[in-house]
C-alpha positions in Angstrom: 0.0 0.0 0.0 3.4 2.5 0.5 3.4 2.0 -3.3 0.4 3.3 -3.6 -0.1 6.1 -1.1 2.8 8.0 -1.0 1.5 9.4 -4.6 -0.4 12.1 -2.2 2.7 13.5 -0.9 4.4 13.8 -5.0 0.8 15.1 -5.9 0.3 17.6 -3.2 4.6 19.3 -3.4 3.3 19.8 -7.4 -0.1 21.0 -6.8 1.5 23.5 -4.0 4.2 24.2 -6.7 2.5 24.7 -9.9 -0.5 27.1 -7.9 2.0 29.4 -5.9 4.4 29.7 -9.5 1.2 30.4 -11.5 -0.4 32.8 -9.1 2.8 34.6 -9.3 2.4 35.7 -12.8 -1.1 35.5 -13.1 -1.6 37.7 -16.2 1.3 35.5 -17.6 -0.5 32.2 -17.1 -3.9 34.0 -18.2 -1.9 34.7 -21.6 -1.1 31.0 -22.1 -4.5 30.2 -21.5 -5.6 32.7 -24.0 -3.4 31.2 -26.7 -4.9 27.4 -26.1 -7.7 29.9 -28.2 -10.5 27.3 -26.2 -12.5 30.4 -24.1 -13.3 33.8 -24.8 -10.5 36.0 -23.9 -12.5 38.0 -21.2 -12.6 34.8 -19.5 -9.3 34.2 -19.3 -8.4 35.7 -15.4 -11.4 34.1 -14.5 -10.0 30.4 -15.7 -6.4 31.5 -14.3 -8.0 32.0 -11.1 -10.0 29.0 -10.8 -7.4 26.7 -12.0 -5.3 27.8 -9.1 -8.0 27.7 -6.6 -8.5 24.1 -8.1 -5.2 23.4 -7.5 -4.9 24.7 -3.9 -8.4 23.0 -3.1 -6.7 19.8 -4.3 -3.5 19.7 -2.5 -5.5 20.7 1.0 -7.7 18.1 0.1 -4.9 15.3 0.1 -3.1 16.3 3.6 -6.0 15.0 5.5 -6.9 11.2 5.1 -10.7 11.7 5.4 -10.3 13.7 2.1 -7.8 12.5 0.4 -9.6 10.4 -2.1 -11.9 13.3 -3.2 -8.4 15.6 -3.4 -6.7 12.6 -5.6 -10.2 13.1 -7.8 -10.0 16.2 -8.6 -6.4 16.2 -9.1 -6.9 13.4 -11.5 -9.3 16.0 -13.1 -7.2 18.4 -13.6 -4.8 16.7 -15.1 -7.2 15.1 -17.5 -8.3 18.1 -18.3 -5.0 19.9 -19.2 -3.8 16.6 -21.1 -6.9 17.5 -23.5 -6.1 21.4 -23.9 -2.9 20.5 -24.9 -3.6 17.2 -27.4 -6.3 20.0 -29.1 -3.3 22.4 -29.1 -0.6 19.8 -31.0 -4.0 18.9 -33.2 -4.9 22.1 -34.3 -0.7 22.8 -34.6 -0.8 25.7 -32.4 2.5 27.0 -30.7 1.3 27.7 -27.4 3.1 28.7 -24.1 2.1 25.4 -21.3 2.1 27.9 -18.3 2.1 24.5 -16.2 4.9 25.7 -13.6 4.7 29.6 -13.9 6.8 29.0 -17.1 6.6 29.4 -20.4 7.7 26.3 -22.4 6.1 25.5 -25.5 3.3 22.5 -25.3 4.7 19.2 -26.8 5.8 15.7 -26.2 7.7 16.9 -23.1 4.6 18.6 -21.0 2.1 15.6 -23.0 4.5 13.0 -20.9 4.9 15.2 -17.6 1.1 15.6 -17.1 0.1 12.5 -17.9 2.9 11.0 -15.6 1.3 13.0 -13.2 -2.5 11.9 -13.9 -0.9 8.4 -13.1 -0.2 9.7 -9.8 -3.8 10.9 -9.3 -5.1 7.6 -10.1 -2.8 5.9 -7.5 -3.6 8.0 -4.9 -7.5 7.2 -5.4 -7.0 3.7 -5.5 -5.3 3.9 -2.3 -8.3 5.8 -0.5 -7.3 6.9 2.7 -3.7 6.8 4.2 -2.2 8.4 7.3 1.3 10.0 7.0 4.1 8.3 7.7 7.9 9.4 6.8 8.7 6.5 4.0 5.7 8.6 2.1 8.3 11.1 1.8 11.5 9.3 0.2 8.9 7.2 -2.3 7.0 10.6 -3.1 10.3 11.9 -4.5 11.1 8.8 -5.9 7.9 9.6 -8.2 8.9 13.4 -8.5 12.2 12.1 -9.9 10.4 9.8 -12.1 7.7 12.1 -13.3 10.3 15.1 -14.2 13.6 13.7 -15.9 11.8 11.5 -18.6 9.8 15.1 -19.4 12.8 16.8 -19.1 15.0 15.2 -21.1 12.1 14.2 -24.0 12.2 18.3 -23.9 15.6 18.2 -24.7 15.3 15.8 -27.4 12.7 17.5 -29.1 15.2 20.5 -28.9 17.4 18.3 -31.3 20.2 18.1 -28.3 21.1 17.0 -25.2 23.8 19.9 -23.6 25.3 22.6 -25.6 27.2 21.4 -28.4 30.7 21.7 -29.0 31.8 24.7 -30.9 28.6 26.7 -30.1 28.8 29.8 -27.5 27.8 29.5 -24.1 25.6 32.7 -23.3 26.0 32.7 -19.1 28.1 35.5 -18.5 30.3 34.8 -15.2 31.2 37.6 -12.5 34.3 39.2 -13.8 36.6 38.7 -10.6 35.4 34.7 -11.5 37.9 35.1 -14.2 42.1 34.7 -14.1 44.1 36.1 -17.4 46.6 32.7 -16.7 43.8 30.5 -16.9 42.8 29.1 -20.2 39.6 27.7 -19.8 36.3 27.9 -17.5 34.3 25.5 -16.0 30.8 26.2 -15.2 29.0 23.8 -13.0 25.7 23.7 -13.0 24.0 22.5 -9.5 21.0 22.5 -7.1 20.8 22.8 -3.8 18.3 19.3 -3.4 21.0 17.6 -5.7 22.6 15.5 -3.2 24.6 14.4 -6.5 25.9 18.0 -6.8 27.2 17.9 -3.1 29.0 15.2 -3.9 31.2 16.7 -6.5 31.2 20.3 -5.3 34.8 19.6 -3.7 35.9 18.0 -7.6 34.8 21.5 -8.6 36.4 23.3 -6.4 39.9 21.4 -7.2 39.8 21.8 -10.9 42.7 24.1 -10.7 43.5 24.5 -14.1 40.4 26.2 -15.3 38.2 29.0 -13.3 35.2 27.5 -12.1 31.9 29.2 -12.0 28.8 27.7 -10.2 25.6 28.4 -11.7 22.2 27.2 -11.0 18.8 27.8 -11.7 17.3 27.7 -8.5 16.7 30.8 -5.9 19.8 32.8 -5.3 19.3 32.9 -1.2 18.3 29.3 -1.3 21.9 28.5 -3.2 24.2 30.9 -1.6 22.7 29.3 1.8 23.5 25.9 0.5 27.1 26.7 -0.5 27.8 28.5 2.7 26.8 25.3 4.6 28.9 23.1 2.2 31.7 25.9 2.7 32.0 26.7 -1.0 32.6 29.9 -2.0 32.9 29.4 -6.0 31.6 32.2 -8.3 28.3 31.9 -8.7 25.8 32.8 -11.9 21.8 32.3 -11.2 19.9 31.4 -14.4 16.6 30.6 -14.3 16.4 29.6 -17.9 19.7 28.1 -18.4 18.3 24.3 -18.1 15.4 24.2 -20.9 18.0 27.1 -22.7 20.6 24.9 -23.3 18.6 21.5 -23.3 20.1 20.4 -20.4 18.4 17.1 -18.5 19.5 17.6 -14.9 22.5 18.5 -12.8 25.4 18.3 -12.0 26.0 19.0 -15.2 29.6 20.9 -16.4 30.3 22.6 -19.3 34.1 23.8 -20.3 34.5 26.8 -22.7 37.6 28.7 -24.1 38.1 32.0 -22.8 35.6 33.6 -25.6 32.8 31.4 -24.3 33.1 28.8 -27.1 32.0 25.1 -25.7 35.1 23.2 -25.7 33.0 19.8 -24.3 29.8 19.2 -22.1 28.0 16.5 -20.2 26.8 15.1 -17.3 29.0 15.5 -14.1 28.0 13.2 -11.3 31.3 11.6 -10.7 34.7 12.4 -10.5 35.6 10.4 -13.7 33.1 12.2 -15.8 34.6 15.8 -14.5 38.3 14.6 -15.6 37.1 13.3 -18.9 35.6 17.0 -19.9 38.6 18.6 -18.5 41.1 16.5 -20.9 39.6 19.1 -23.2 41.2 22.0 -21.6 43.5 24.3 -23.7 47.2 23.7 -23.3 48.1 27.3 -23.5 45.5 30.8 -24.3 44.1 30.2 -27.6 45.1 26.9 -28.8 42.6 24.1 -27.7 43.3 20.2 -27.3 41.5 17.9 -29.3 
């Protein structure tokens, strides 16, 4: 039945997420809405507003067992119901923002996947009917999240026509200038979260790459990170980039990316071991304008 249940605690983190992101741009998610070109346009604040009151009323719903079925129904609803705004949107061949998370991200195969993954959730948590808390709910529940996002995440990247930045192409994150050394012939940016536990793994393989100047970047909230490097007693350079992910078609972190001194992608990939970090930096220049194949 843990199978099973924990699906309320994955549900209700999105349902909290996706209502607090979207009320913060509420025009902006009214705007996507009006491009799915399904209700009037003077109705459009209306359905902003009542999706997110949907959402709220659903993820209250599913903290307290003696509602947590009818909270799994009418996520399940939901869901159902944006899957079928966006199958008319790739019917009719509409570009139109998703406004899922607050964002902007074109509907496609990636948010087609990520909701249905998550109407799957819905259903699991009504068949389970009723289930009091308890801690494992937690680690499975992210378990899900993990498994709900990444496929999404890196179909989005596929559709893109790549997975990372490719070689030869320019990186656009501009670093802090005191992150950059003249002696130095390359940079290393490292891109990390703070509920990475991969990421804190390898922060101290970042921080020795001594041959390049490293720059941390991240998409997440800048407090949140610089809080989380601070306990992990990193002080790296740091870039936030909320964009820099979907921008570059990158899955997940850690994730590193080495560039000349011009900003010219000298190799990429993923980064979650020390091997994988030596293997990109093989690539490093040997000397300021000459680069190693």
């Amino acid at each position: 039945m843990i199978v099973l249940s924990s699906a309320y605690t994955a549900l209700t983190a999105v349902l909290l997420y996706a209502a607090v992101s979207k009320a913060r741009d509420l025009s902006g998610f009214a705007a996507d809405i009006a491009g799915y070109r399904l209700i009037p346009q003077r109705l459009t604040v209306v359905a902003a507003v009542a999706v997110v009151m949907a959402e709220l009323a659903a993820a209250g719903l599913l903290t307290a067992p003696s509602t947590q079925r009818w909270g799994a129904l009418l996520a399940a609803a939901l869901f159902a119901a944006f899957l079928a705004a966006m199958a008319s949107v790739l019917w009719r061949g509409l570009s139109v923002g998703c406004g899922c998370f607050g964002d902007h991200g074109l509907v496609g195969a990636a948010t087609m996947t990520r909701t249905g993954l998550l109407a799957v959730l819905a259903v699991m948590a009504t068949v389970a009917g009723p289930s009091p808390f308890a801690p494992v709910h937690l680690l499975v529940g992210a378990a899900y999240l993990v498994l709900t996002f990444a496929p999404a995440r890196l179909i989005g990247a596929v559709e893109r026509g790549r997975v990372g930045p490719r070689t030869g192409t320019h990186w656009d994150v501009t670093p802090p200038a005191v992150a950059l050394t003249s002696e130095r012939p390359g940079v290393l940016y490292a891109l990390i979260a703070p509920t990475c536990g991969l990421c804190s793994a390898m922060l101290p393989a970042f921080v020795a790459a001594e041959q390049v100047d490293v720059v941390l970047v991240s998409a997440e909230e800048e407090g949140q990170v610089r809080d989380y490097l601070a306990a992990q007693g990193v002080g790296l350079p740091l870039v936030i980039d909320p964009g820099v992910f979907d921008r570059h078609g990158i899955p997940w972190p850690p994730y590193a990316v080495l560039t000349d001194r011009q900003g010219v992608v000298l190799a990429a990939g993923g980064a979650a071991e020390p091997a994988a970090l030596d293997a990109l930096l093989a690539h490093v220049p040997s000397a300021p304008g000459r680069t190693r194949t």
